[in-house]
C-alpha positions in Angstrom: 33.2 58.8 54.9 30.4 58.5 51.8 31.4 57.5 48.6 29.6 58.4 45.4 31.1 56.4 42.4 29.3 56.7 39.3 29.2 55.4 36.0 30.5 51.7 35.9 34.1 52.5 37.8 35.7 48.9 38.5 34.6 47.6 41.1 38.2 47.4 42.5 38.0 51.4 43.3 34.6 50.2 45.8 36.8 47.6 46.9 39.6 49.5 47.8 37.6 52.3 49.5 35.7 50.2 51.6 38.7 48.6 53.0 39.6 52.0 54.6 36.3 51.7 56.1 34.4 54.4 53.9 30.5 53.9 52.9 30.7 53.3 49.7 27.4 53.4 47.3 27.8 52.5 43.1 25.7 54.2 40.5 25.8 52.0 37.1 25.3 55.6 35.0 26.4 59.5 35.0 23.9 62.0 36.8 22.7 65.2 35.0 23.5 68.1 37.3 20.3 68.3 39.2 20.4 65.1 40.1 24.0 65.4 41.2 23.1 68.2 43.3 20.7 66.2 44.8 23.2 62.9 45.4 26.0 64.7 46.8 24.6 66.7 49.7 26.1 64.2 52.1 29.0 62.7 50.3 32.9 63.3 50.9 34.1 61.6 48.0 32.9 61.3 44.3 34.4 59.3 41.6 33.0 60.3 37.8 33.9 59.1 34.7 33.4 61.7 31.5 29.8 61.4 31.2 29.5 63.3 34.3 29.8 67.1 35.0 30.8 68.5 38.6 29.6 72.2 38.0 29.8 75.6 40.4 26.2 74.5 41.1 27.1 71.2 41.9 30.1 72.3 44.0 27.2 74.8 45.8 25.5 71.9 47.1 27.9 69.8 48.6 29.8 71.2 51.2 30.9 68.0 52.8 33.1 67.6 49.4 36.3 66.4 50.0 37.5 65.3 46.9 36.4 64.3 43.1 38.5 61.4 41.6 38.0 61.6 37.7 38.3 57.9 36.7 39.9 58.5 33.3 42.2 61.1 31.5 40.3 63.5 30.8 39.4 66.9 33.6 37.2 69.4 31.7 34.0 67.7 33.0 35.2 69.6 36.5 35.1 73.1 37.3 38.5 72.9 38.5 38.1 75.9 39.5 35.5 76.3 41.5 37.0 73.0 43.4 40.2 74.8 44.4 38.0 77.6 45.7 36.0 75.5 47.9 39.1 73.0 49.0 38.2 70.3 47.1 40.8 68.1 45.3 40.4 66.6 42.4 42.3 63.8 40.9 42.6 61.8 37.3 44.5 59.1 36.0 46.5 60.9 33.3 48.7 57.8 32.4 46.8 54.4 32.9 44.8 53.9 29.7 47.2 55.3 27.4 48.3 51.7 26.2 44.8 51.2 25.6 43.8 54.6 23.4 46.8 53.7 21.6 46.3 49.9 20.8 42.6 51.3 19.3 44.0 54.2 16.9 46.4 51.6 15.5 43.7 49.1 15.2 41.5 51.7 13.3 43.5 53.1 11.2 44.8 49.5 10.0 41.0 48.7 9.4 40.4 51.9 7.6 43.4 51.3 5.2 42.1 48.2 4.1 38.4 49.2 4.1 37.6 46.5 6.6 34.2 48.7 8.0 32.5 48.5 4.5 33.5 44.4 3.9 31.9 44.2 7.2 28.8 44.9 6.3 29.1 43.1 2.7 29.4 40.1 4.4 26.9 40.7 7.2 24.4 41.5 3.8 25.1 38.4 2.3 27.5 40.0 -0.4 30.9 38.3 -1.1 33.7 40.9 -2.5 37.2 40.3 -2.8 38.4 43.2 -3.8 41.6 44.7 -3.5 40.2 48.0 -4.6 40.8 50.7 -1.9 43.0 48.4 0.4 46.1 49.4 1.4 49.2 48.4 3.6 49.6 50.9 6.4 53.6 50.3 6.0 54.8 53.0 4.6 52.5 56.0 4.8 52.8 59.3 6.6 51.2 59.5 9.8 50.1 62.9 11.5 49.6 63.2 15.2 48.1 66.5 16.5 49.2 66.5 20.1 52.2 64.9 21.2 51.6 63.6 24.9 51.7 60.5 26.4 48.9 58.8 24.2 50.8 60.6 21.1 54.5 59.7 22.1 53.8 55.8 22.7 51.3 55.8 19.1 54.3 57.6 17.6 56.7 54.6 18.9 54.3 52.0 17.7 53.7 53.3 14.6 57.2 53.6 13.7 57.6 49.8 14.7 55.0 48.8 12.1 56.9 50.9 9.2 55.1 54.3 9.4 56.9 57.6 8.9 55.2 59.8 11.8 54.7 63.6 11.9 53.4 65.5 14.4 52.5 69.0 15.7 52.3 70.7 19.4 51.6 73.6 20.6 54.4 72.8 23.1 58.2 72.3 22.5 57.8 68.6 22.6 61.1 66.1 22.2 60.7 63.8 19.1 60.9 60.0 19.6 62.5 57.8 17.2 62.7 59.0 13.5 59.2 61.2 14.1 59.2 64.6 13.0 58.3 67.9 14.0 56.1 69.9 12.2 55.7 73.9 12.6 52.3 74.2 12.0 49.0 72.0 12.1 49.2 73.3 8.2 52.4 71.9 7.8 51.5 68.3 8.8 47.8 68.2 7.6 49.4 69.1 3.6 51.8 66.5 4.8 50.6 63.3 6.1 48.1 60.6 4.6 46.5 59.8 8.0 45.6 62.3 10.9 45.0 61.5 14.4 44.1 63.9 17.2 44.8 63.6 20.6 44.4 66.5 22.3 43.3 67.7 25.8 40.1 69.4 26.7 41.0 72.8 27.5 38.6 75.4 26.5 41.2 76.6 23.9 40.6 73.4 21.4 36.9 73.4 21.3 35.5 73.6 17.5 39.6 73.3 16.8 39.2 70.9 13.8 36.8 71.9 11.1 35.9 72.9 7.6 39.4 74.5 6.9 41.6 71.7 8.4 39.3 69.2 6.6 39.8 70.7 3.5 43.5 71.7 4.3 44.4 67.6 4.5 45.7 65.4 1.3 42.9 63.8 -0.7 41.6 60.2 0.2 43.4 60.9 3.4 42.2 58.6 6.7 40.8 60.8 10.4 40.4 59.6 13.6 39.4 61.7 16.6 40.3 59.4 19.9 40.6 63.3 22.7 37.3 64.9 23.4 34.5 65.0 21.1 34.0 69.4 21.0 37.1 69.4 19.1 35.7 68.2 15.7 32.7 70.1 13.5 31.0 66.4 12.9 29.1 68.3 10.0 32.2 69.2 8.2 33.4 65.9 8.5 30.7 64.4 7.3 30.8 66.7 4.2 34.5 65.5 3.7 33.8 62.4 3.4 30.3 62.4 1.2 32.9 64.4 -1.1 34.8 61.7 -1.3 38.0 64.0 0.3 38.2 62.1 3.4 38.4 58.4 2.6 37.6 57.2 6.0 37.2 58.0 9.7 37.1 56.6 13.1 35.9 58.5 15.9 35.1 57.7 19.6 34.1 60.7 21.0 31.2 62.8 20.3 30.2 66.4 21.5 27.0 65.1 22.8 26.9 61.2 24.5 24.2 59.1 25.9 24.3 59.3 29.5 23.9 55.2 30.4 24.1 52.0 28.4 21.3 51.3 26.1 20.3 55.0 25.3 20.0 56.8 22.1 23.4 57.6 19.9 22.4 60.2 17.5 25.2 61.7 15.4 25.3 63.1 11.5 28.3 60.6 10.8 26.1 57.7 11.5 25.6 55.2 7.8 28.9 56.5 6.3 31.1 54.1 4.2 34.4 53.6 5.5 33.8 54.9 8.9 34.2 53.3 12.5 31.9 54.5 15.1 32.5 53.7 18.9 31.2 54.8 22.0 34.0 56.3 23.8 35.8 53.2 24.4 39.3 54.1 24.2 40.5 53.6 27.3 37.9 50.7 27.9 40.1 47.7 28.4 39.5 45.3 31.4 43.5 46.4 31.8 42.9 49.9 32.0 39.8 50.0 33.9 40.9 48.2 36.6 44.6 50.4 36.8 42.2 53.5 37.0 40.3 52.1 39.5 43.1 51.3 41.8 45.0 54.4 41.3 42.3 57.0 41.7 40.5 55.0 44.4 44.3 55.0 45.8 44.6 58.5 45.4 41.2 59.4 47.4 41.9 57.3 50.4 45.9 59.3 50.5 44.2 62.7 50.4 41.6 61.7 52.9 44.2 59.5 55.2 47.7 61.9 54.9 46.4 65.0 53.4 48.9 63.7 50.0 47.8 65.7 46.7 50.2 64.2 44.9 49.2 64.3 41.5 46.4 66.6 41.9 44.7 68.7 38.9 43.8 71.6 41.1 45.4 72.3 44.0 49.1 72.7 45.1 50.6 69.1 44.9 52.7 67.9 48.2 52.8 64.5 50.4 54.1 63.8 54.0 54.4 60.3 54.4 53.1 60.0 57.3 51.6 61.7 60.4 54.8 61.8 62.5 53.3 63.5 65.2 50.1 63.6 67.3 48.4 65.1 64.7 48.7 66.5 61.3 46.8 69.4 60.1 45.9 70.2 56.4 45.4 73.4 55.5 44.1 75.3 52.2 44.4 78.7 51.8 44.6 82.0 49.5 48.2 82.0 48.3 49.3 85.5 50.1 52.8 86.4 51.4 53.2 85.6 54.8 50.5 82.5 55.9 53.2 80.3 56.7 54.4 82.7 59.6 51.3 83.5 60.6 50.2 79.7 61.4 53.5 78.6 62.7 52.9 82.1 65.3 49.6 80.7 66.2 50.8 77.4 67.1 53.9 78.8 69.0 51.5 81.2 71.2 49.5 78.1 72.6 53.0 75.9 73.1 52.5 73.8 70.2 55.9 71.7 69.0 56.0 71.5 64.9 57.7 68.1 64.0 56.9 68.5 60.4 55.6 70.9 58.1 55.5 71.2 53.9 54.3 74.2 52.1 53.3 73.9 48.1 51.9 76.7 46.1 50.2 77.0 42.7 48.6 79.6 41.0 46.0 81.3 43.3 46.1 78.6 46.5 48.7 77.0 48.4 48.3 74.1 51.1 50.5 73.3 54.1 50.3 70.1 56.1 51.9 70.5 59.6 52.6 67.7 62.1 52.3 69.2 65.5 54.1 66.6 68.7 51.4 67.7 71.1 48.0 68.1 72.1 46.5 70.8 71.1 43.5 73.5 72.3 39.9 73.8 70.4 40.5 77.7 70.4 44.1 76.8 68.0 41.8 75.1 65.2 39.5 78.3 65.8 42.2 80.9 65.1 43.4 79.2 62.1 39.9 78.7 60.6 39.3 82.4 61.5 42.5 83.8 59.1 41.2 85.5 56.6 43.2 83.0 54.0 41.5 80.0 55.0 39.7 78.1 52.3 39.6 74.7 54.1 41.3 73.2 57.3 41.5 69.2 58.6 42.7 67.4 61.2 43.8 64.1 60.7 44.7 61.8 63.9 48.2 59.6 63.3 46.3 56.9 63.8 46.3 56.0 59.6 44.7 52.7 60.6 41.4 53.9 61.8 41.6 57.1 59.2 39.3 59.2 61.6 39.7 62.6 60.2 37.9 65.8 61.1 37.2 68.2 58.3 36.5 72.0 59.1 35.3 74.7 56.5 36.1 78.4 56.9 31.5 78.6 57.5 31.5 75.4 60.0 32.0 76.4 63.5 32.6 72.3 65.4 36.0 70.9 64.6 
């Protein structure tokens, strides 16, 4: 199969695609969406980082699509979708830089506290101040995380370890770790803490969610660092707070609007502020965490493509066989109606075909069934099924794993 991965993925994910024998081609930067639609007419497989954005229009043009591996945390780049209406799965890797996010916010907001960003650049001037003025121990002081998943649970830990009292607010019923505390409301902890730190997902729901009245709602000389998605802060406000000398210092890494390659223009309102720590959405860029993402995504690609497996997937009913038990396995998306289940497994039993193994997930609008059938099986049984009125998307894949030769039908191709 073709492989698209764009935008510096680790080379390990080309690595371990190739070694299932797929084509694979590298781009070192993200595509704008015409020139996306232009690169994936013929590609299976796409791997994007969050520079990237897989559009309805996008989805339009490539209907060879198999599958979109997100190499990071972050989905709302996708049209998720638009992917499960088409049968294409998409994947992220919601756990493997969470170390690294977390190792930053704690190195930022120790910085911050002691004014390291403006000594910086004293020095770098030629101008020698050792003052304590300003500086502060971060042991001690109340911090505030808004959004308490797996970033937010292991900074809560951490924090705790270096002497920090920790807050935080969810919209969900989350379990408090350690000695951290639940807050009712984002009010609550914002009149609360010293420091606040946001990491929250990218739903539609938290764009423009931090602003003038948050801003204005925190303590005086309090510390702010945004480390989610970069929609969810009004950069104007921000920079307001901290000309006013309300917010003492911030640290962000994620900006609504980001340069597409290495080298390009950053423009922002909170660039030349004192006190504040710029960087270009490198949160989750360690050498340890790129190369985890690499290996699971990649990982999770060559399962879909070899076994049919979505564990794991953002979009589409998640379900794995192990392995193709019988002659065959097929794979099967389709509109989640009463009754498909029957209406397959009738199909196969009218042209004499044994089932050794069969797994039905649903979710939301879609479900998916992967059948392993013991014998051969007719050209006119893969043209019934593709013919039900349910059927988004229909493969064949041979239990051969080794040689991964798979046979992808859509509902609109005719040849299996």
């Amino acid at each position: 199969m073709k492989v698209l991965l764009l935008e510096n993925i680790h080379p390990d994910a080309a690595v371990r695609l190739a070694k299932e024998g797929h084509q694979v081609e590298t781009l070192s930067r993200a595509l704008d969406e015409d020139e996306l639609i232009e690169a994936v007419r013929d590609v299976q497989l796409l791997g994007i980082r969050s520079g990237t954005s897989v559009t309805e229009r996008v989805l339009d043009s490539a209907s060879s699509l198999l599958a979109v591996g997100a190499f990071c945390i972050g989905t709302n780049q996708i049209d998720l979708g638009a992917a499960a209406r088409r049968g294409v799965a998409v994947f992220n890797a919601p756990f493997s830089n969470t170390r690294s996010v977390v190792e930053l916010a704690l190195a930022e907001i120790i910085a911050m506290a002691r004014r390291l960003p403006e000594k910086y650049t004293q020095m770098h001037a030629g101008i020698w101040d050792k003052s304590a003025k300003g500086a502060h121990e971060v042991r001690g002081r109340r911090l505030g995380i808004v959004g308490y998943g797996n970033i937010g649970t292991q900074l809560s830990v951490l924090a705790e370890n270096l002497g920090m009292s920790v807050y935080f607010y969810d919209i969900a019923d989350k379990l408090a770790l350690g000695n951290a505390r639940r807050c009712s409301t984002l009010h609550e902890l914002l009149e609360t803490v010293e420091t606040v730190t946001l990491h929250v997902d990218g739903r539609d729901g938290n764009r423009g969610f931090f602003g003038e009245a948050e801003f204005a709602a925190m303590r005086p000389r309090s510390l702010f660092l945004n480390l989610s998605r970069g929609f969810v802060v009004d950069h104007a406000a921000l920079r307001r707070a901290i000309e006013s000398g309300h917010v003492a210092g911030a640290a962000i890494d994620v900006f609504p609007h980001e340069p597409k390659g290495r080298g390009d223009e950053f423009v922002s309102e909170l660039r030349g502020l004192p006190n504040v720590i710029l960087t270009p959405h490198v949160g989750g860029s360690t050498e340890e965490a790129q190369q985890d993402i690499g290996e699971f995504v990649a990982g999770k690609l060559a399962d879909y493509v070899a076994t049919g497996s979505t564990s794991l997937s953002v979009n589409l009913p998640e379900l794995a066989l192990p392995e193709v038990i019988g002659e065959r396995r097929l794979a099967h998306i389709h509109k989640n109606v009463p009754g498909v289940l029957a209406s397959i497994n009738s199909m196969l039993a009218q042209h004499g075909v044994n089932v050794e193994g069969q797994l039905l997930r649903t979710r939301d609008d879609y479900g998916y069934v992967l059948t392993d059938i013991g014998s051969d099986y007719s050209d006119e049984v893969l043209a019934e099924l593709r013919a039900m009125p349910v059927t988004i998307r229909l493969r064949t894949l041979r239990s051969a794993l080794k040689s991964l030769r798979t046979n992808d039908d859509r509902l609109t191709r005719c040849d299996p």
